[in-house]
N, C-alpha and C positions, 0 to 999 in steps of 0.2 A: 776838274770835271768829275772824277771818281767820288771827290768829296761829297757835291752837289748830289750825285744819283743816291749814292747811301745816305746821303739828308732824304731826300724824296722816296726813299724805299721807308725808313725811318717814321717818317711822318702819315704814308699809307698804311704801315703795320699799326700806327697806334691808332686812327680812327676807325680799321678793321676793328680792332680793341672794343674801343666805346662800342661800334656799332652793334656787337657782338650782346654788350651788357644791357645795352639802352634799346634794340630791336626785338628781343627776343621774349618779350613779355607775351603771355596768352591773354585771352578774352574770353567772355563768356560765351553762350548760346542762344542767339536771341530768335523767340518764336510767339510768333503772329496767330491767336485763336479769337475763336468764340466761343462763349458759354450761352446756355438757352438760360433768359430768365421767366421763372412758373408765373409769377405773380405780371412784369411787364408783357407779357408774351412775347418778347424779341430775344434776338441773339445781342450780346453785348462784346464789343471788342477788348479782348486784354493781351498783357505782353508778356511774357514770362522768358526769363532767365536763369539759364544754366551753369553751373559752372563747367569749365572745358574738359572735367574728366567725368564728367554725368554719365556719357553713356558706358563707359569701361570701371566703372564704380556699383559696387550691390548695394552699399553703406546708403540707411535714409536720409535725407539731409533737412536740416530746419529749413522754417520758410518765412521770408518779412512782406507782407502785404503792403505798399505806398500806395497814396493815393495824391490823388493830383489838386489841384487848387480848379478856383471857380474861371466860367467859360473857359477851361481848358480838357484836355481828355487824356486818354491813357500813355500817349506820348509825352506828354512834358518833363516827366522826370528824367527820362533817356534825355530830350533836349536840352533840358536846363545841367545836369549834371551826368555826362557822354561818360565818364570814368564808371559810373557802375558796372556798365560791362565788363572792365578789369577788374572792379573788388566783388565778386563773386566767386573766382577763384582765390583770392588772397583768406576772403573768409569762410570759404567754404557753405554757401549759403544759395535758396533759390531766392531770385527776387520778381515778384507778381505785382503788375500793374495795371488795376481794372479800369475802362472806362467808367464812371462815376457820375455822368452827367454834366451839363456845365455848369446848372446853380441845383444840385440837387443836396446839398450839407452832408449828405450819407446819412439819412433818415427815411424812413417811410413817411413820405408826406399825408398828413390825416387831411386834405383837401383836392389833392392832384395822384392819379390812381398811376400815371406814366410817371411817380417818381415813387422808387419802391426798391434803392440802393440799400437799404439795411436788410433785407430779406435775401436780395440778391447775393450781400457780401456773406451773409455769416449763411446760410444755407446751398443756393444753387450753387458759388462760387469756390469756398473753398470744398464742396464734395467733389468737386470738378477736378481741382486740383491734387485732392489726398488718392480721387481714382485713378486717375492717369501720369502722375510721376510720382517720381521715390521717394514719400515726405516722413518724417517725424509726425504721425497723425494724432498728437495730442500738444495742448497747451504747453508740453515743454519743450516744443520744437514750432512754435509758432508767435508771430509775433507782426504790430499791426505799428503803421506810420503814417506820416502824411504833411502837408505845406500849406499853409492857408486855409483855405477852408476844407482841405486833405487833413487838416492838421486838428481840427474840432469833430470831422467824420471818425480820426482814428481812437481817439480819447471818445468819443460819444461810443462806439462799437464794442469798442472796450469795456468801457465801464458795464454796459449794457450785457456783455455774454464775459466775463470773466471763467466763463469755464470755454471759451474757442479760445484765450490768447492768455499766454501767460508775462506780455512785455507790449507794450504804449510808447509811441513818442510822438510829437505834435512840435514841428520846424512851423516857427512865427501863425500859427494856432488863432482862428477865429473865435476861441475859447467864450465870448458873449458878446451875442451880437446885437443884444437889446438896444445896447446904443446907435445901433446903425440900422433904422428901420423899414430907410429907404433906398437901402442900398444892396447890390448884388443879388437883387432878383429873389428873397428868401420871401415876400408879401407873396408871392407866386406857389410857394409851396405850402404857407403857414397861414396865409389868410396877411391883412392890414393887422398891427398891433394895437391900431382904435376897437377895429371888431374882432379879433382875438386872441387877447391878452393872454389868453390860457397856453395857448398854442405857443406862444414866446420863452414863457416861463418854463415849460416842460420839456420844449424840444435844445435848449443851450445847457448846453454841456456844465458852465460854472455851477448850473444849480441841482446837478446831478452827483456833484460831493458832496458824501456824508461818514458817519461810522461803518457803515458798511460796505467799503472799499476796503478799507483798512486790511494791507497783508495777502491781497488775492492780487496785485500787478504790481510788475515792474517799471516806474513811471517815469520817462525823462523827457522835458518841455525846454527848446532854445527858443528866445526871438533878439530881435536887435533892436540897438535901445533907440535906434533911430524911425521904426516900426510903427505904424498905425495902430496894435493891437500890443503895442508894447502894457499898456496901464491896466488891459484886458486879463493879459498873463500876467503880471504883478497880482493883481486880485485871485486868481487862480491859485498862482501857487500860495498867496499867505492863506486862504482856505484851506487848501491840504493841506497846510501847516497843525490849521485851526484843529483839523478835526484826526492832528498825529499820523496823518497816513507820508511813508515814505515817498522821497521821489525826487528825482536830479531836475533842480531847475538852474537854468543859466542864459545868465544873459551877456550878449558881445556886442561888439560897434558890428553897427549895419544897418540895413535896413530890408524892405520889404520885395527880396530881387532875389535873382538866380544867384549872386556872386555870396550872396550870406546860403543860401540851400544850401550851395555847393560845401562851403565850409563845416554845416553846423549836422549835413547826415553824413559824415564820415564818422562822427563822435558816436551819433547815435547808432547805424551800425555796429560802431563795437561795445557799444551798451545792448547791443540784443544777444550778441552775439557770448560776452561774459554771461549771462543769463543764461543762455542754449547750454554753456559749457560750468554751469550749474556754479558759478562767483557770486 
């Protein structure tokens, strides 16, 4: 009997143990705002996260913008990958998730005045954010991301204000959508591609590489090779290639789902993050 109890004292002191190692993890801070946008005249929902020593910390901290994929909003990435709230502490990082619309590509639509996400992001949104928490307020403490059609928003924004973000990454990236005409709702903000062509060509992102990117961002692009826009990013990155501009592309088994997200922005976080800490 004696034996038995010191097995069973034995056996609570070690999953005490574990639980001691494997319970005790923090979390971030997660908070629920609005920002006014000038140009759509509404408030737009976003989520920002903290890391759990924010508010007893002076130090500014860099900041990685996501963005979400199409008919989805500022929640998906919390949904699809729940663990960012733990690596905000691990990397010390805030992480900012705007609503974006559901088929809005994160472009100011030159047809549709209620979609005007590129004004929103790179003016009302981050001044929102450099006011009111403790950021790194320039390009070396900033950095933009995204999934899907989050992932052709992040790379278009980029390319586009190279002097608000000094790091890019686009997870399975709509990178050119000319081949999909009719799909996802973009005829809505860009017009039909029978009636205009111009609008296609200007606003996709593939045709917005050239020499002069070369050396002003930090560029890293995953999809999965099982992916609908896999042949999309293929063409992408041998452009950057073409025209010598740096920048991490890689491709994994997967496909176009949370279970590849989940895998492919833990890499990319720490590709921002080498960046912030000047690698």
């Amino acid at each position: 009997m004696k034996k038995i109890s010191l097995f069973l004292v034995g056996c609570l002191l070690f999953v005490a143990i574990i639980c001691n190692f494997s319970c005790t993890g923090t979390s971030g801070i997660v908070e629920k705002i609005t920002v006014y946008s000038n140009l759509m005249k509404k408030q737009v929902p976003v989520i920002v996260v903290k890391p759990s020593t924010y508010n007893s910390s002076n130090k500014p901290y860099p900041v990685v913008y996501l963005l979400h994929g199409h008919d989805q909003n500022q929640t998906q990435w919390l949904r699809d990958v729940p663990k960012l709230v733990n690596t905000v502490d691990k990397l010390n990082i805030i992480l900012v998730f705007p609503d974006g619309g559901n088929r809005s590509w994160y472009f100011d639509s030159p047809i549709d005045s209620t979609m005007r996400y590129e004004s929103f992001i790179t003016k009302d949104l981050i001044t929102h954010i450099d006011s009111h928490y403790n950021t790194i307020k320039s390009k070396k403490g900033r950095a933009i991301g995204g999934l899907s059609m989050g992932g052709h928003g992040s790379l278009y924004l980029a390319f586009r204000h190279p002097d608000l973000f000094g790091a890019v990454g686009s997870v399975s990236g709509g990178v050119d959508f000319r081949a999909f005409p009719n799909e996802w709702e973009i005829k809505k903000s860009l017009g039909t591609i029978e009636e205009h062509p111009e609008n296609w060509e200007k606003y996709t992102v593939i045709n917005m590489v050239d020499s002069s990117l070369r050396g002003k961002l930090k560029i890293v692009t995953t999809v999965g090779t099982s992916d609908p826009f896999l042949t999309c990013n293929r063409n992408f990155h041998e452009k950057l290639l073409r025209y010598k501009i740096n920048h991490d592309y890689r491709e994994a088994s997967g496909g176009h789902n949370g279970k590849f997200w989940r895998k492919s922005i833990n890499y990319q976080l720490e590709f921002f993050v080498n960046y912030f800490e000047g690698e």
